[in-house]
C-alpha positions in Angstrom: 5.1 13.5 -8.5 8.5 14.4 -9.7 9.3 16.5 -6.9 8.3 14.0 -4.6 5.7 16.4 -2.6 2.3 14.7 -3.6 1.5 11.2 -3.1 -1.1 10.7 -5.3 -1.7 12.7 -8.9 -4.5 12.4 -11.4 -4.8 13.3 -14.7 -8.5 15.1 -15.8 -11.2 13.0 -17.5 -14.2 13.4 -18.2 -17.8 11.3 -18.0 -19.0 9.9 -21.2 -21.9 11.8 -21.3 -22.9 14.8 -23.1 -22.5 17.6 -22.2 -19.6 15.7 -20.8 -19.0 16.3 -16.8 -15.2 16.1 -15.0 -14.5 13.8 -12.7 -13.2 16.0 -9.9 -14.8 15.2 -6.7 -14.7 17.0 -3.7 -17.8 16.5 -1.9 -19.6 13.2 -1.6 -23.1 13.0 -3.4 -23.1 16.7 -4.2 -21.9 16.0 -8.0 -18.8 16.9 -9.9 -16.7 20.2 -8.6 -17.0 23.4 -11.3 -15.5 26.3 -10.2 -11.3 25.1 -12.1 -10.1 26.3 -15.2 -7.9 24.5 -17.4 -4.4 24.3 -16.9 -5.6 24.7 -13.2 -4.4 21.9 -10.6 -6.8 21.1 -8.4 -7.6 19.3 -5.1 -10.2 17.0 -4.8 -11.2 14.5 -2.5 -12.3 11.5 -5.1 -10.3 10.9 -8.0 -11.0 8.2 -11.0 -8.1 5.7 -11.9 -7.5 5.5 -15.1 -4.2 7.7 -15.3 -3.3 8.5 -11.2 0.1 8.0 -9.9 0.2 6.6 -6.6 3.7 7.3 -4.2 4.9 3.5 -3.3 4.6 4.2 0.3 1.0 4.7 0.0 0.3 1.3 -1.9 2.8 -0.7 1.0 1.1 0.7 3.9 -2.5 -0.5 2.2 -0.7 -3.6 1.4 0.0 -3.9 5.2 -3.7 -3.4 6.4 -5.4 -5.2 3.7 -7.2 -8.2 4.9 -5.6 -12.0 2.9 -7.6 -13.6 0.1 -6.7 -15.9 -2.1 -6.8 -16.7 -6.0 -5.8 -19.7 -8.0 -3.6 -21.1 -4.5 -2.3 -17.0 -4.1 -2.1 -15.2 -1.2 -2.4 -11.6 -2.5 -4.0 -8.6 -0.5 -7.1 -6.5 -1.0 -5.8 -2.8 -1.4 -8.2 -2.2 -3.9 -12.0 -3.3 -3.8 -15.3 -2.5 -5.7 -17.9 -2.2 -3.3 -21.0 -4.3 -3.7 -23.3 -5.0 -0.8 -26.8 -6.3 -0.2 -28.2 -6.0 3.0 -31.8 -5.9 5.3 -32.4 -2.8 6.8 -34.6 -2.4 10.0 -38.0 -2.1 8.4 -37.1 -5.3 6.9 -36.6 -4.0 3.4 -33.2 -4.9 1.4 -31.0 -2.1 0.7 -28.3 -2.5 -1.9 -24.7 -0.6 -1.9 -22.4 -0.3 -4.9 -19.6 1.9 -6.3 -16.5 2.4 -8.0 -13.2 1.1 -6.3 -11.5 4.1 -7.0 -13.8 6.2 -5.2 -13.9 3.7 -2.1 -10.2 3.3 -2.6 -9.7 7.6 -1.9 -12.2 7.2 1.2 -10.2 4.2 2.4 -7.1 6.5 2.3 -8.8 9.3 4.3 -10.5 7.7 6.8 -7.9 5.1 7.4 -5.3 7.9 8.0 -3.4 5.8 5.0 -1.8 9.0 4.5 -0.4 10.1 8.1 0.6 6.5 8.4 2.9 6.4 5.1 4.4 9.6 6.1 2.2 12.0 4.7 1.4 13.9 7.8 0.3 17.5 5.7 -1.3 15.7 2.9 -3.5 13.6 6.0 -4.9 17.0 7.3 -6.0 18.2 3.8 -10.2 18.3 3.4 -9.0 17.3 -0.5 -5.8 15.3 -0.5 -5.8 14.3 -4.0 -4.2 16.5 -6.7 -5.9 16.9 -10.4 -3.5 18.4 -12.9 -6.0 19.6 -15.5 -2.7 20.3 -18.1 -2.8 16.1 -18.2 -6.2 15.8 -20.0 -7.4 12.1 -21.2 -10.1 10.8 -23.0 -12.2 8.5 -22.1 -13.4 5.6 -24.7 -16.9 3.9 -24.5 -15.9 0.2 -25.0 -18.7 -0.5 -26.9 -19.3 2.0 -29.6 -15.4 3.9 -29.3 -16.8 6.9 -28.8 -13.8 9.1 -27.3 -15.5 12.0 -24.5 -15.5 14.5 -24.4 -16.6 14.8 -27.9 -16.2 18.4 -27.7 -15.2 21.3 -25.2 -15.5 25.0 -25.8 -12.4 26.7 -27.0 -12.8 29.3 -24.4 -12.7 26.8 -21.5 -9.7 24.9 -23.6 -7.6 27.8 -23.4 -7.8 28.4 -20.0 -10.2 31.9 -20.2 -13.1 30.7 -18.5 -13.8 28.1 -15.6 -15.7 24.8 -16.5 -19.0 26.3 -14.4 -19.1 29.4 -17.2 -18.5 26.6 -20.0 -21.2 24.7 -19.3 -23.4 27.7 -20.1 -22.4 27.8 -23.5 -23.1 23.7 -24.1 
């Protein structure tokens, strides 16, 4: 981000679940990607929010193709949204869509061309346009109980000797 060569940067967290699973997404549906060790940097295509840096350009040319809303008498913009959807399918059944706006938020950015548009041309043509640095690792904190995940790692994996798909072996 420093550099000025990546538009958008995460840090590594992981689910609070045990054994605990990272949050590095490349594929949709097809579960979390394993084969990174730590220290690693590593391009994914879904990234969560809770410590990413996002290159201004990226957040003005959303701001410019979000649709209007407004709160409390405020105009604002909707660059980011949680998706939540009800709706009847053919056979006449209701179907019921719902996810996580910072997963939406990465799609948005892909299929949108967000990048190309904000000047990001290379980072556009990339299958996984989001950078992970796995040396930035963050806990994540159950609101209710305080639970801090993941609760423990295996020091192999920690030190950067074996990738997260061998450390899951030893859970």
């Amino acid at each position: 981000m420093i550099k000025g060569d990546i538009p958008v940067v995460s840090g590594l967290y992981f689910t609070k679940s045990v054994p605990p699973e990272p949050i590095l997404y490349r594929d949709s549906g097809k579960g979390y990607y394993a084969d990174w060790k730590m220290g690693e940097k590593v391009w994914v295509s879904g990234i969560p929010f809770g410590f990413t840096l996002i290159h201004c350009s990226i957040l003005k040319q959303l701001w410019k193709e979000s649709p209007e809303y407004t709160v409390n008498g405020l105009t604002t913009r909707r660059v980011f949204q949680t998706p939540a959807e009800s709706f009847q399918d053919p056979s006449g059944g209701w179907m019921n869509h719902s996810g996580t706006s910072d997963l939406q938020w990465c799609a948005r950015l892909k299929k949108e061309n967000i990048f190309e548009k904000a000047g990001w041309p290379d980072i556009q043509k990339k299958e996984h346009p989001f950078l992970v640095d796995t040396t930035i690792m963050l806990k994540h904190i159950d609101r209710l109980t305080g639970v801090q995940y993941p609760i423990n790692l295996p020091t192999a994996f920690i030190e950067g000797k074996i990738p997260w798909k061998e450390a899951l072996k030893s859970q």
